[in-house]
N, CA, C and O atoms as a GROMACS GRO file, in nm:
protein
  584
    1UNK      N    1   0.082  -0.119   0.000
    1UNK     CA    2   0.000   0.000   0.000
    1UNK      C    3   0.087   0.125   0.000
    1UNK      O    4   0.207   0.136   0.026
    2UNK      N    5  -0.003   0.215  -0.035
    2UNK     CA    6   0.121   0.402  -0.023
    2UNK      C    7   0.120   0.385   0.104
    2UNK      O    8   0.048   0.330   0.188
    3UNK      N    9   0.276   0.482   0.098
    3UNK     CA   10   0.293   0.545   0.233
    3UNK      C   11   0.356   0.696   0.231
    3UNK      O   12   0.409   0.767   0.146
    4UNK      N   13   0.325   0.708   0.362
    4UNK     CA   14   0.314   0.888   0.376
    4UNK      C   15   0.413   0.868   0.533
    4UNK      O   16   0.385   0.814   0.640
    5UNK      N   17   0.520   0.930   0.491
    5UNK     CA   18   0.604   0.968   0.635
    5UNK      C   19   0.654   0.807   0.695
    5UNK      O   20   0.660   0.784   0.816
    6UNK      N   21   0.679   0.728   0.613
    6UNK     CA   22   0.712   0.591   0.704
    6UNK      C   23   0.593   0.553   0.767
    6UNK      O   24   0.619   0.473   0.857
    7UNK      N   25   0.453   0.582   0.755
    7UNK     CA   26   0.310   0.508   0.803
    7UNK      C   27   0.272   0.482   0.649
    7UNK      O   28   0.262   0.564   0.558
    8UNK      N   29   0.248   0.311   0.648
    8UNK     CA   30   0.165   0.273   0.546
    8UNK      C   31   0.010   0.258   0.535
    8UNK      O   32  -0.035   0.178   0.616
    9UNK      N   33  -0.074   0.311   0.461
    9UNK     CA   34  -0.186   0.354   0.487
    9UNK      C   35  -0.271   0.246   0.351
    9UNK      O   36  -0.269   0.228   0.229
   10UNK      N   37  -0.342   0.195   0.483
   10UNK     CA   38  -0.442   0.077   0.396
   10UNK      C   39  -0.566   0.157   0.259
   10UNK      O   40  -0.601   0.275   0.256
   11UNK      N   41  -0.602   0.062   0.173
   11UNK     CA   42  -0.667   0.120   0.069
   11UNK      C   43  -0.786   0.180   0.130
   11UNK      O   44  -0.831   0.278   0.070
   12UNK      N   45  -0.849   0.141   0.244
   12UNK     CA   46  -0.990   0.269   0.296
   12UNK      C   47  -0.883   0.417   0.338
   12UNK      O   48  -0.915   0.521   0.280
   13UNK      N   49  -0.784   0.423   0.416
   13UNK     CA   50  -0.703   0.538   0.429
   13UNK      C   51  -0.658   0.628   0.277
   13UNK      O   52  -0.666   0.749   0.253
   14UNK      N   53  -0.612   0.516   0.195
   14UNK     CA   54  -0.588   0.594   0.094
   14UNK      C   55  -0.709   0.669   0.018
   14UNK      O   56  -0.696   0.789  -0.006
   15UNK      N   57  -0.829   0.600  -0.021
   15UNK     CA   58  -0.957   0.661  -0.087
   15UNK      C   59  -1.023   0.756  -0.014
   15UNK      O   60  -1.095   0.846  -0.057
   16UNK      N   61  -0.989   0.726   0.121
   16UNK     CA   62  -1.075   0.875   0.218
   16UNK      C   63  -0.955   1.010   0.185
   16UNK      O   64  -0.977   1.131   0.176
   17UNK      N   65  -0.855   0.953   0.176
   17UNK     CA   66  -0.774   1.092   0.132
   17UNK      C   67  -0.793   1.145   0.003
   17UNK      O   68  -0.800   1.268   0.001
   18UNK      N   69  -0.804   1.080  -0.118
   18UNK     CA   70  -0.816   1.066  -0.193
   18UNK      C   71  -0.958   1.153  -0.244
   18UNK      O   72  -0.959   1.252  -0.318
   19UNK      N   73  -1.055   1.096  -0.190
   19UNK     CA   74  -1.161   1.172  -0.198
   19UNK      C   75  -1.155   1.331  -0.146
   19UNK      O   76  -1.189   1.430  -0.211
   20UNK      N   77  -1.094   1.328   0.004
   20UNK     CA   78  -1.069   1.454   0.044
   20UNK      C   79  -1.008   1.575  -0.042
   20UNK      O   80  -1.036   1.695  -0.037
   21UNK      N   81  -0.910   1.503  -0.127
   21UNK     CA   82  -0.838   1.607  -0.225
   21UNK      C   83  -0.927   1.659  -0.332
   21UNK      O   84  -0.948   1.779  -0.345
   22UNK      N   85  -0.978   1.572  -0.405
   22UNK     CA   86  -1.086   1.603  -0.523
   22UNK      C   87  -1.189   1.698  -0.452
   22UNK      O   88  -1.227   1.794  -0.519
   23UNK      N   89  -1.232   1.685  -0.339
   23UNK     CA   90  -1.331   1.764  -0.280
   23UNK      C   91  -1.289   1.902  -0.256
   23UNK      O   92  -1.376   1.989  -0.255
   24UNK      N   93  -1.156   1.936  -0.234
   24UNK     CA   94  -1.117   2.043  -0.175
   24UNK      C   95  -1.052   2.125  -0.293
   24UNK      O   96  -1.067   2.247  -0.288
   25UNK      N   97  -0.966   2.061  -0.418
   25UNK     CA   98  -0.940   2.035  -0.570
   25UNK      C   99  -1.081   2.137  -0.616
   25UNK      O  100  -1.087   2.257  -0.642
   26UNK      N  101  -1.206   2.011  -0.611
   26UNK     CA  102  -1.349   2.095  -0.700
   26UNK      C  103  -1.394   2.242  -0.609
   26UNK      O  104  -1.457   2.340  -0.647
   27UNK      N  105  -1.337   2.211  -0.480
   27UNK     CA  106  -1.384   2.381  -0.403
   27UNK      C  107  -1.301   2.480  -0.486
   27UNK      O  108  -1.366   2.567  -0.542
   28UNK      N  109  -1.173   2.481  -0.502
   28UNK     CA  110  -1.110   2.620  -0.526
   28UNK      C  111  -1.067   2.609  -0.678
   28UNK      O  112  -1.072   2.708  -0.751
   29UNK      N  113  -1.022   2.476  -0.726
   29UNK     CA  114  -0.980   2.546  -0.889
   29UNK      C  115  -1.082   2.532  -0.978
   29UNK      O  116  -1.030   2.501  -1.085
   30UNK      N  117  -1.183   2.537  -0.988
   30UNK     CA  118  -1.312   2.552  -1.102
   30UNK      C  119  -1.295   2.745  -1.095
   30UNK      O  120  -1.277   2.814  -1.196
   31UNK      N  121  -1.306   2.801  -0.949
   31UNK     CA  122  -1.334   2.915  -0.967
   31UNK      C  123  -1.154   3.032  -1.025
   31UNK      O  124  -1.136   3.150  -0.997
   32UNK      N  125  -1.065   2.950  -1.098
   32UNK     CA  126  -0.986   2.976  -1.132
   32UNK      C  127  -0.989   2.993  -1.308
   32UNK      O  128  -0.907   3.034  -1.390
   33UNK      N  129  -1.147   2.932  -1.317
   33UNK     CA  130  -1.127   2.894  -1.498
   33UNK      C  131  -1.270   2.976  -1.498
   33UNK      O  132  -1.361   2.959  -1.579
   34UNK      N  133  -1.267   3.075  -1.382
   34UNK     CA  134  -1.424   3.154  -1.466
   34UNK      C  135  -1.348   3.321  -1.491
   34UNK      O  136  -1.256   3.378  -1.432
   35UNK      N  137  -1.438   3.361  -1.607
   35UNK     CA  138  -1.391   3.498  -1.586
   35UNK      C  139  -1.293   3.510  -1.718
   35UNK      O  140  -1.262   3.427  -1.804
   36UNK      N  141  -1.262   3.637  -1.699
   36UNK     CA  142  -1.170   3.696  -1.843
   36UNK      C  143  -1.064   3.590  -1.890
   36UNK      O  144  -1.049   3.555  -2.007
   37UNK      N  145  -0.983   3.540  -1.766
   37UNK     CA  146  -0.846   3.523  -1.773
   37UNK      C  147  -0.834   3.349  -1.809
   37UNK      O  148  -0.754   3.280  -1.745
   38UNK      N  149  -0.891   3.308  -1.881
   38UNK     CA  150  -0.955   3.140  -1.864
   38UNK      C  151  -0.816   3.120  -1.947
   38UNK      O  152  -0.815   3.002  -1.912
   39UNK      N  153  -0.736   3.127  -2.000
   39UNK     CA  154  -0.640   3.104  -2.087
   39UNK      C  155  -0.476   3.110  -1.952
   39UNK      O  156  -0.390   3.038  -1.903
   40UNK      N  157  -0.527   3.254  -1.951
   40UNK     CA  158  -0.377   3.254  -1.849
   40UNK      C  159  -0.360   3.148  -1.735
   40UNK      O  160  -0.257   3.099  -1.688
   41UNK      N  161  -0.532   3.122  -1.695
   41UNK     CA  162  -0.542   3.029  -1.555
   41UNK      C  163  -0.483   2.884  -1.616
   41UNK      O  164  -0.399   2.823  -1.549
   42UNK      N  165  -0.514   2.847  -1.704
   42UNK     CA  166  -0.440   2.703  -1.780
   42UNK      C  167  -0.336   2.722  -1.789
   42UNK      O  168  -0.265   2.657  -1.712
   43UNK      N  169  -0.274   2.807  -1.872
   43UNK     CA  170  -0.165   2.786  -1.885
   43UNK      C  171  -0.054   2.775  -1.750
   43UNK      O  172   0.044   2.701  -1.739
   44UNK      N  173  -0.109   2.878  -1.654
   44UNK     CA  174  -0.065   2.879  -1.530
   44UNK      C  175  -0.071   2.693  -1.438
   44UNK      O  176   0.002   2.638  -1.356
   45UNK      N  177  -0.152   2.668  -1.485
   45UNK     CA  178  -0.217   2.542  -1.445
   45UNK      C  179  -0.106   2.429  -1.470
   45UNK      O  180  -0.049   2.346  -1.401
   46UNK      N  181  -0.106   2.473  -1.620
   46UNK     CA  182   0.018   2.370  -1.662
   46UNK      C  183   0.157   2.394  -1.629
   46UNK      O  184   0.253   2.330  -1.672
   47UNK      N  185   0.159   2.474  -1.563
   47UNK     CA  186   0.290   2.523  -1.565
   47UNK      C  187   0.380   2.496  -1.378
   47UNK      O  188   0.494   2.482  -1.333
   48UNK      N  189   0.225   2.501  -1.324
   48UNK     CA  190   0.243   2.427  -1.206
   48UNK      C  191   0.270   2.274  -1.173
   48UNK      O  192   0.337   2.235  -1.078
   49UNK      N  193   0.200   2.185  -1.278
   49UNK     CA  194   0.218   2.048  -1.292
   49UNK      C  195   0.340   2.043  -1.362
   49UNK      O  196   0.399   1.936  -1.346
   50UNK      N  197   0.414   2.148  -1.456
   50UNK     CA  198   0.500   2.085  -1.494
   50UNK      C  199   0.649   2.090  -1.388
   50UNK      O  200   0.759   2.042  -1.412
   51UNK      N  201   0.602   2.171  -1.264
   51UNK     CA  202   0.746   2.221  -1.184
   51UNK      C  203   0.711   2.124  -1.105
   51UNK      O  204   0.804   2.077  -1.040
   52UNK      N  205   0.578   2.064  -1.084
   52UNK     CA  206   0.594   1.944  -0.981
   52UNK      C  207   0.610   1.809  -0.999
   52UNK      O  208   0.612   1.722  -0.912
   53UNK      N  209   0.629   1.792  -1.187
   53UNK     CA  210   0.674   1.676  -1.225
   53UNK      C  211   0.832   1.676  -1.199
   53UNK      O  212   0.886   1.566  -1.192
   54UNK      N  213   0.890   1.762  -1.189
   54UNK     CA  214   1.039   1.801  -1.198
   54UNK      C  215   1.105   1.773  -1.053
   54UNK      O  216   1.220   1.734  -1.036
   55UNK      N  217   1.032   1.795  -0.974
   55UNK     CA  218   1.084   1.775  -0.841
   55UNK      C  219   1.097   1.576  -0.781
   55UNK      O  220   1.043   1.469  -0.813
   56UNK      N  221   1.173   1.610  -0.710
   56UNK     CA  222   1.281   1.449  -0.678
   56UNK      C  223   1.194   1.385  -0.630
   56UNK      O  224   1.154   1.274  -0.663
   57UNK      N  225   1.135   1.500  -0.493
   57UNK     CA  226   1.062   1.436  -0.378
   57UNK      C  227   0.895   1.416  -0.398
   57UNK      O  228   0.832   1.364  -0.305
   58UNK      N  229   0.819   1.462  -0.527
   58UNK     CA  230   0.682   1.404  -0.547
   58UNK      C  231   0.710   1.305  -0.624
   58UNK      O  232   0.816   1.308  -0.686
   59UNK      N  233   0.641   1.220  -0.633
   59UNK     CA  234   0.601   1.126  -0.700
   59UNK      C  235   0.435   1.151  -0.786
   59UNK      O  236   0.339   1.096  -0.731
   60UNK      N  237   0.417   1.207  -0.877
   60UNK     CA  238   0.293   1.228  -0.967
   60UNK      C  239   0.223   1.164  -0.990
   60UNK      O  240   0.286   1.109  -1.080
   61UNK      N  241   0.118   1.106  -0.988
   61UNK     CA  242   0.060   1.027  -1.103
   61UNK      C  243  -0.049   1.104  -1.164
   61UNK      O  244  -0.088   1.206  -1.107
   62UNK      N  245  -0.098   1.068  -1.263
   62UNK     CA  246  -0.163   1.154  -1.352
   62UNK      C  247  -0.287   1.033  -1.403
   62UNK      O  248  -0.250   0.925  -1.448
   63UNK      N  249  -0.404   1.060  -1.392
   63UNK     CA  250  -0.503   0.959  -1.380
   63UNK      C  251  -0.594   1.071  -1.487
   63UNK      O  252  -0.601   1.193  -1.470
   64UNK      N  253  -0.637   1.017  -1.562
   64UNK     CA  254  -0.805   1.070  -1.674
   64UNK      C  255  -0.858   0.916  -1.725
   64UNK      O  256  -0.821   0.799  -1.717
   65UNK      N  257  -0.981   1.002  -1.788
   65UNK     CA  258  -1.049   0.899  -1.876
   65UNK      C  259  -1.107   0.937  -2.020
   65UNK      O  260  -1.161   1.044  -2.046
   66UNK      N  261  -1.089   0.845  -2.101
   66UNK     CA  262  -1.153   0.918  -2.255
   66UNK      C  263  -1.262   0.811  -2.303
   66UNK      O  264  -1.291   0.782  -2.419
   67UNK      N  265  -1.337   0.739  -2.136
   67UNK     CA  266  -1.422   0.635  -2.166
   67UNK      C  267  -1.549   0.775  -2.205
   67UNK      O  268  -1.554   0.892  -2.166
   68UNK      N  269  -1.632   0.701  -2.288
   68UNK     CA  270  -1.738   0.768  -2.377
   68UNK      C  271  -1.746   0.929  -2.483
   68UNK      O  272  -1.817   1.019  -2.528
   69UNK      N  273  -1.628   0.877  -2.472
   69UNK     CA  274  -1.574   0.945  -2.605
   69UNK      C  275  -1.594   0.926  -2.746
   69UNK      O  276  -1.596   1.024  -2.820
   70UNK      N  277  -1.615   0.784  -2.800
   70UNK     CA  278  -1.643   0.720  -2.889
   70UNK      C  279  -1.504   0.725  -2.977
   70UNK      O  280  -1.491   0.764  -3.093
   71UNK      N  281  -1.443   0.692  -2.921
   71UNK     CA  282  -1.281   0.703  -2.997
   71UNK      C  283  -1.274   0.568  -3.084
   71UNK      O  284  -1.221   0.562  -3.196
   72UNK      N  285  -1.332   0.464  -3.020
   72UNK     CA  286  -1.291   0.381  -3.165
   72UNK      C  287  -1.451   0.394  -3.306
   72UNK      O  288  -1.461   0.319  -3.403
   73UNK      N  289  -1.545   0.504  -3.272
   73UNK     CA  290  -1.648   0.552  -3.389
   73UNK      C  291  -1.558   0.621  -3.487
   73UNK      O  292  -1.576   0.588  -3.604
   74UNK      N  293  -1.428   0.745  -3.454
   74UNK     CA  294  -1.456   0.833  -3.520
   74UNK      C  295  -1.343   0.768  -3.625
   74UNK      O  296  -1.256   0.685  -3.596
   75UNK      N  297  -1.365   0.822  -3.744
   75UNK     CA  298  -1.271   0.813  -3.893
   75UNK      C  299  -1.210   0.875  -3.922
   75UNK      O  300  -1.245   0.960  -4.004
   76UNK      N  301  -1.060   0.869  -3.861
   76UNK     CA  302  -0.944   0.935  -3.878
   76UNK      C  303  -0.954   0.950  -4.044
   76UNK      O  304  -0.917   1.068  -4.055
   77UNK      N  305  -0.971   0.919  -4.136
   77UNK     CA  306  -0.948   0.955  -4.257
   77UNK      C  307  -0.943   0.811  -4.348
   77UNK      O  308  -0.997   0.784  -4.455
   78UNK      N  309  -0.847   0.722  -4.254
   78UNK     CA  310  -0.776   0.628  -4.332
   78UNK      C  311  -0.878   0.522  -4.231
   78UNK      O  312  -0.821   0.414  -4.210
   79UNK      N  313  -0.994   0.531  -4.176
   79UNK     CA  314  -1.060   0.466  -4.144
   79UNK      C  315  -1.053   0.427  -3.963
   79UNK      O  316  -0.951   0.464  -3.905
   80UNK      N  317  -1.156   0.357  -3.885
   80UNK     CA  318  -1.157   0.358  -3.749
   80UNK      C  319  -1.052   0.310  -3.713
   80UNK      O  320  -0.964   0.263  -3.786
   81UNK      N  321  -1.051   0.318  -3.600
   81UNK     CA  322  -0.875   0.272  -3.530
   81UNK      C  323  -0.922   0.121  -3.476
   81UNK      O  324  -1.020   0.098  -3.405
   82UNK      N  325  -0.834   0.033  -3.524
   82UNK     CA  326  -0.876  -0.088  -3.452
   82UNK      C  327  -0.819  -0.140  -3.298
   82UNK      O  328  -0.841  -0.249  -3.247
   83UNK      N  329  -0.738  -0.027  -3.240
   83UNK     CA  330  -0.638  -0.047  -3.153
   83UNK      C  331  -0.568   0.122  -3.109
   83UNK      O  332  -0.493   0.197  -3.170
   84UNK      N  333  -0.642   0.131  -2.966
   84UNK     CA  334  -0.592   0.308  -2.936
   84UNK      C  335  -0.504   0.289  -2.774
   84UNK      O  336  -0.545   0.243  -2.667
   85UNK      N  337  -0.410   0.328  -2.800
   85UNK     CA  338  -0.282   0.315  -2.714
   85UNK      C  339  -0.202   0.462  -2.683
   85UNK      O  340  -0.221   0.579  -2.715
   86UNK      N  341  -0.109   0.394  -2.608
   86UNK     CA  342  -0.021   0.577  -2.574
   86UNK      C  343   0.091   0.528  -2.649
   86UNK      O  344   0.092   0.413  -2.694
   87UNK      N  345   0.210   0.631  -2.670
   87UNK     CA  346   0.335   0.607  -2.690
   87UNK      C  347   0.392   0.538  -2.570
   87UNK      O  348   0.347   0.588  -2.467
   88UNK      N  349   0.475   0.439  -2.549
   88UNK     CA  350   0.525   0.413  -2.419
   88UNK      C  351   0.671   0.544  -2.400
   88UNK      O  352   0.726   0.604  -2.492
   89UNK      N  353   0.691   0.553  -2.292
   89UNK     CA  354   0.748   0.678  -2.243
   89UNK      C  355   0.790   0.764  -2.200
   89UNK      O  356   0.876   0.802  -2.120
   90UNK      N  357   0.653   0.825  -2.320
   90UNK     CA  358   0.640   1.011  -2.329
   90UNK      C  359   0.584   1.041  -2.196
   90UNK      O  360   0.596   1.163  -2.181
   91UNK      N  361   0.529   0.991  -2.093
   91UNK     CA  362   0.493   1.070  -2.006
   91UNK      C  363   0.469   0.938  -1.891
   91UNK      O  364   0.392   0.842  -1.898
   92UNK      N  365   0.554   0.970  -1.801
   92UNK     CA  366   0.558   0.864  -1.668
   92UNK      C  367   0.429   0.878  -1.599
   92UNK      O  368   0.356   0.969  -1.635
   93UNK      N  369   0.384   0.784  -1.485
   93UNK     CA  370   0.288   0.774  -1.389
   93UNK      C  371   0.162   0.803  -1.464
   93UNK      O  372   0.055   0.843  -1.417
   94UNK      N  373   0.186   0.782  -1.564
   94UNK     CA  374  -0.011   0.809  -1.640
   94UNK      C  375  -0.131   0.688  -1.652
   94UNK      O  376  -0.103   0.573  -1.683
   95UNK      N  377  -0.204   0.713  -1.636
   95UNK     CA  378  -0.325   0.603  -1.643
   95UNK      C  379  -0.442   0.667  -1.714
   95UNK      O  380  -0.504   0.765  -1.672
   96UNK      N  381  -0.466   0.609  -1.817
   96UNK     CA  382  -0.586   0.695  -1.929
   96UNK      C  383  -0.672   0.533  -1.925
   96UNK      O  384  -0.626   0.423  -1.956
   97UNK      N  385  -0.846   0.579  -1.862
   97UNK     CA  386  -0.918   0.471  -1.878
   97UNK      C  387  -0.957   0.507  -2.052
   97UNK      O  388  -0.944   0.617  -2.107
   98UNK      N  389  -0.993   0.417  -2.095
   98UNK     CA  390  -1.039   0.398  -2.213
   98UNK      C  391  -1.164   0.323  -2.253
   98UNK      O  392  -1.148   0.216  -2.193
   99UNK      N  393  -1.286   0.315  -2.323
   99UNK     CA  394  -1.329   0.216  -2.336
   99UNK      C  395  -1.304   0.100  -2.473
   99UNK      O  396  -1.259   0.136  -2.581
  100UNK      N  397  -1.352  -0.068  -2.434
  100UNK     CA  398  -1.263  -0.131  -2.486
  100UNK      C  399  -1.358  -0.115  -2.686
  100UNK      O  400  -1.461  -0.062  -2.728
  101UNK      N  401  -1.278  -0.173  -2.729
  101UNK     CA  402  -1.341  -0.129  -2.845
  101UNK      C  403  -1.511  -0.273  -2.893
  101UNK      O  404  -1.606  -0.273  -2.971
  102UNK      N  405  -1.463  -0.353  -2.800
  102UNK     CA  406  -1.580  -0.464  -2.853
  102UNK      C  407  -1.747  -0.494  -2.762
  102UNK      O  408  -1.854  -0.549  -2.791
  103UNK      N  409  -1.680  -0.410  -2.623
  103UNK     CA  410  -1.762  -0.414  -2.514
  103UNK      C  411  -1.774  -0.383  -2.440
  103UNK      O  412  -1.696  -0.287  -2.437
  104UNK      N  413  -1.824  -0.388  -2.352
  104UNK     CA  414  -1.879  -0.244  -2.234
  104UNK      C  415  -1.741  -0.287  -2.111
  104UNK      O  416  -1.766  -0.328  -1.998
  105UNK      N  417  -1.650  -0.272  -2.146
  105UNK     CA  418  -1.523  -0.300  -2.042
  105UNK      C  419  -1.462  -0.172  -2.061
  105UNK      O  420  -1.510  -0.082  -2.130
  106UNK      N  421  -1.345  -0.168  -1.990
  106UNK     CA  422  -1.306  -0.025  -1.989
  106UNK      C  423  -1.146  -0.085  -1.984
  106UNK      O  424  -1.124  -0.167  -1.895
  107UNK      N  425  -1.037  -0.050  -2.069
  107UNK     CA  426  -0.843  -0.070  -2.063
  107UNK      C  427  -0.848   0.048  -1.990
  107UNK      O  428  -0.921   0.146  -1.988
  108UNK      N  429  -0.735   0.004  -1.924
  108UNK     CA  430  -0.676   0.091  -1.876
  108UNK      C  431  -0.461   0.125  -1.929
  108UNK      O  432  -0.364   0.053  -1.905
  109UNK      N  433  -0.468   0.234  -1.988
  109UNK     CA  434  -0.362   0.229  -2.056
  109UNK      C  435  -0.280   0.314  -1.950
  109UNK      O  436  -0.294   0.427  -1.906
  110UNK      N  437  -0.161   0.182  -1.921
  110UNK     CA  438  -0.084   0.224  -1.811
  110UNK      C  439   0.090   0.255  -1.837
  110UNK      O  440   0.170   0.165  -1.862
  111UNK      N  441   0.123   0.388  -1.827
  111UNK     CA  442   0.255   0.411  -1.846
  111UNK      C  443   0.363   0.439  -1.696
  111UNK      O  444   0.332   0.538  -1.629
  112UNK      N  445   0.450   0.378  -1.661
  112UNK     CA  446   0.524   0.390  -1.558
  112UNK      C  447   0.667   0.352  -1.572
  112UNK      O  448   0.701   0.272  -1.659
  113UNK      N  449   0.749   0.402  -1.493
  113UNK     CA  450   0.912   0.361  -1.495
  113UNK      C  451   0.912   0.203  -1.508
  113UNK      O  452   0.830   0.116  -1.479
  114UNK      N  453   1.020   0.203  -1.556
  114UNK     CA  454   1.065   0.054  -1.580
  114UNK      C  455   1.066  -0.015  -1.454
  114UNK      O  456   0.976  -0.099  -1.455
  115UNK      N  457   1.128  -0.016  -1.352
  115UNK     CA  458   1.097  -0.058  -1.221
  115UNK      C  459   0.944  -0.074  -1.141
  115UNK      O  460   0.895  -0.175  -1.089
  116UNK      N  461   0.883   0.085  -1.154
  116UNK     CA  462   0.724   0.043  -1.083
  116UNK      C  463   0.636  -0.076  -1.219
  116UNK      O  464   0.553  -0.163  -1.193
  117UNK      N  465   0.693  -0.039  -1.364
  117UNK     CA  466   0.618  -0.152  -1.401
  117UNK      C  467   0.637  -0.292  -1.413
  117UNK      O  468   0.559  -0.361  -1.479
  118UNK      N  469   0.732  -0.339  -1.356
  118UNK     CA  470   0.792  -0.453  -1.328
  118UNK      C  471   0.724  -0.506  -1.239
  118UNK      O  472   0.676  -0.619  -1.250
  119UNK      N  473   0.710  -0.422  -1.126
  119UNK     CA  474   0.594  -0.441  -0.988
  119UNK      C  475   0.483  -0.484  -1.027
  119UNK      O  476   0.434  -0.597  -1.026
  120UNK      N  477   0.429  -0.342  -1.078
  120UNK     CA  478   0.283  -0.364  -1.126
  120UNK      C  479   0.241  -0.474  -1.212
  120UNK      O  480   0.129  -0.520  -1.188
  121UNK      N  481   0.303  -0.521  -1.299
  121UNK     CA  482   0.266  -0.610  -1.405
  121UNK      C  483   0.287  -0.780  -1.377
  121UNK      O  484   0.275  -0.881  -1.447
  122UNK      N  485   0.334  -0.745  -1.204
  122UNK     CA  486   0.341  -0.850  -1.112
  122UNK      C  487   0.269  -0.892  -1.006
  122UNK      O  488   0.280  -0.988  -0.930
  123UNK      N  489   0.172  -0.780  -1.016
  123UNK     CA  490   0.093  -0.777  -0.860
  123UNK      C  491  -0.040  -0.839  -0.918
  123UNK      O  492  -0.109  -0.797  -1.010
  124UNK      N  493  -0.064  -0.983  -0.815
  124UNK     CA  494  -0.149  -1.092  -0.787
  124UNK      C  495  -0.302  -0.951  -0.826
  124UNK      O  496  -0.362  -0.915  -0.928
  125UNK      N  497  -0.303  -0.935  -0.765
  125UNK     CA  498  -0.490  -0.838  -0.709
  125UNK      C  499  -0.524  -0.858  -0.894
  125UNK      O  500  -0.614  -0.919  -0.954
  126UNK      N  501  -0.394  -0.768  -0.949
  126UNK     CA  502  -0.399  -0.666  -1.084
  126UNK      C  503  -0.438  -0.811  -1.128
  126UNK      O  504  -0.545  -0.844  -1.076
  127UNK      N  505  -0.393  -0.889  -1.193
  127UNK     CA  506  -0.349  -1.020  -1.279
  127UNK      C  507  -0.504  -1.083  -1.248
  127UNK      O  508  -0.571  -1.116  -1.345
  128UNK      N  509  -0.560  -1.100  -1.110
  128UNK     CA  510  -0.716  -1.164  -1.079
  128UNK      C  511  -0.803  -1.099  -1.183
  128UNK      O  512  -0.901  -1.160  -1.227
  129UNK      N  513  -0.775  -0.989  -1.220
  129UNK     CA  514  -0.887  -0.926  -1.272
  129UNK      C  515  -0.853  -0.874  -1.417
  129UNK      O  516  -0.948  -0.827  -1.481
  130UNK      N  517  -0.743  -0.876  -1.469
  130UNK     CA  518  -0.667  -0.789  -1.537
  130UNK      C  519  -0.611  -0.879  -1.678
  130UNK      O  520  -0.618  -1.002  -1.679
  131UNK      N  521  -0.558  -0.806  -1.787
  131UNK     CA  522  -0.509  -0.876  -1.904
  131UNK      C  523  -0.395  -0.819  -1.946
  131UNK      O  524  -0.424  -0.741  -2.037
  132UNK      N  525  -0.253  -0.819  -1.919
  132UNK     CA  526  -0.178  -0.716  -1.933
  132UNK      C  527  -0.110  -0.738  -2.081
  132UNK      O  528  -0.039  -0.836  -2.105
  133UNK      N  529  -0.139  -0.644  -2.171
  133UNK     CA  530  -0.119  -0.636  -2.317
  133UNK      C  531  -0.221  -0.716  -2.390
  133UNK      O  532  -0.172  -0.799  -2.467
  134UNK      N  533  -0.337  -0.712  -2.385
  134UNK     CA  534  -0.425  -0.806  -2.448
  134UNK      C  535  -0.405  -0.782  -2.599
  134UNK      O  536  -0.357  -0.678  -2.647
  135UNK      N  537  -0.440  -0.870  -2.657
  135UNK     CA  538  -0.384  -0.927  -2.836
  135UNK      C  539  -0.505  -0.807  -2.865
  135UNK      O  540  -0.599  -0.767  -2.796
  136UNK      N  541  -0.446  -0.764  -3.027
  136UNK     CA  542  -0.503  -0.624  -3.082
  136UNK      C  543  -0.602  -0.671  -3.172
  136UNK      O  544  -0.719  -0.643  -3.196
  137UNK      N  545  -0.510  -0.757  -3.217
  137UNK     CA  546  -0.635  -0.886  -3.326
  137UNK      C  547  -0.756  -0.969  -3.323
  137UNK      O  548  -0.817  -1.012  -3.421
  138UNK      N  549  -0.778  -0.983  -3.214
  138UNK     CA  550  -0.929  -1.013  -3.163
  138UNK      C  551  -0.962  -1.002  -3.010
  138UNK      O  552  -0.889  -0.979  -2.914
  139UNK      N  553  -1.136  -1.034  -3.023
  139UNK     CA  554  -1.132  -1.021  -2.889
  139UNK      C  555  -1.109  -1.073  -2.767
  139UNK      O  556  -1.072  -1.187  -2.738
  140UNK      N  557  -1.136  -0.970  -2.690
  140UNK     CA  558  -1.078  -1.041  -2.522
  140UNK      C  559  -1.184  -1.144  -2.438
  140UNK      O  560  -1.302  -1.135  -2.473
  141UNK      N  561  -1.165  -1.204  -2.372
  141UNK     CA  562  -1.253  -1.263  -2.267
  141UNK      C  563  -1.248  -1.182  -2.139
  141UNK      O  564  -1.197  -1.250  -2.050
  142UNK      N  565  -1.270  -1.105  -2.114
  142UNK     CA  566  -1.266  -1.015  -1.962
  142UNK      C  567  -1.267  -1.137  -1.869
  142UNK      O  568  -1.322  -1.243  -1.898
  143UNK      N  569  -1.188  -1.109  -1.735
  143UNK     CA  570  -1.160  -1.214  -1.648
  143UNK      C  571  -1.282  -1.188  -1.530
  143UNK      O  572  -1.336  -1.271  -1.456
  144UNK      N  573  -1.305  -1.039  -1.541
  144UNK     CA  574  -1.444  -1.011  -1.445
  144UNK      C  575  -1.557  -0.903  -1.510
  144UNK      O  576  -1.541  -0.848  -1.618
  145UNK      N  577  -1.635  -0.889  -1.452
  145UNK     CA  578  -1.719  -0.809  -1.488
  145UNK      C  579  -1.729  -0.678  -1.434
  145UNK      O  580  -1.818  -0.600  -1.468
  146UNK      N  581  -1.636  -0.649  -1.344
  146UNK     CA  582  -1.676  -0.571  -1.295
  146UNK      C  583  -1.620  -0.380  -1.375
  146UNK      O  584  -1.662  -0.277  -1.324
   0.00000   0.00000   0.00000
């Protein structure tokens, strides 16, 4: 599990914090993107994530989703994408949910250091439920439903 200060903090500790941040996150920066300056506040925005990717002592992760998007509908030109992925990489600690292209499941496209993904792509919980690199060429059998 994470830890904070040499105390390791079980997964109900981590999601009550977790939640706490998003809550306190949706109190003050929404009212940063109203008003004249909606451009400067982003860019400012980004510019803060990028000095705190830089530092030794955070550790980032960067979590979105582009589930119901309809990304495998639209027609790039040269026709639908049969297979939507990241560069491996370009950008550490990222997790982009996705939905899968055949069924109501959701990938999760996971980029991390060579070391945490060694971990991760080892950990029992993940593997119960999980398909790590599933084949592009047909479909999957999901291991759960959930």
């Amino acid at each position: 599990m994470a830890e904070e200060s040499g105390i390791e903090l079980n997964s109900m500790e981590l999601v009550s914090r977790l939640r706490k941040g998003m809550v306190e996150f949706n109190e003050n920066h929404p009212k940063r993107l109203q008003g004249d300056n909606v451009f400067e506040a982003i860019c400012e925005y980004f510019k803060e994530i990028g000095n705190i990717r830089r530092r030794d002592d955070i550790n980032l992760f960067t979590f979105t989703s582009l589930c119901n998007f309809g990304i495998y509908e639209i027609d790039f030109v040269w026709g639908k994408p049969i297979w939507v992925n990241i560069p491996s990489g370009v950008v550490k600690n990222l997790v982009i949910l996705i939905d899968t292209k055949e069924d109501n499941g959701v990938d999760a496209l996971v980029s991390l250091s060579e070391e945490d993904m060694a971990l991760f792509e080892h950990e029992p919980e993940l593997l119960a439920f999980a398909y790590l690199n599933p084949c592009v060429f047909g479909p999957v059998t999901r291991r759960s439903s959930l």
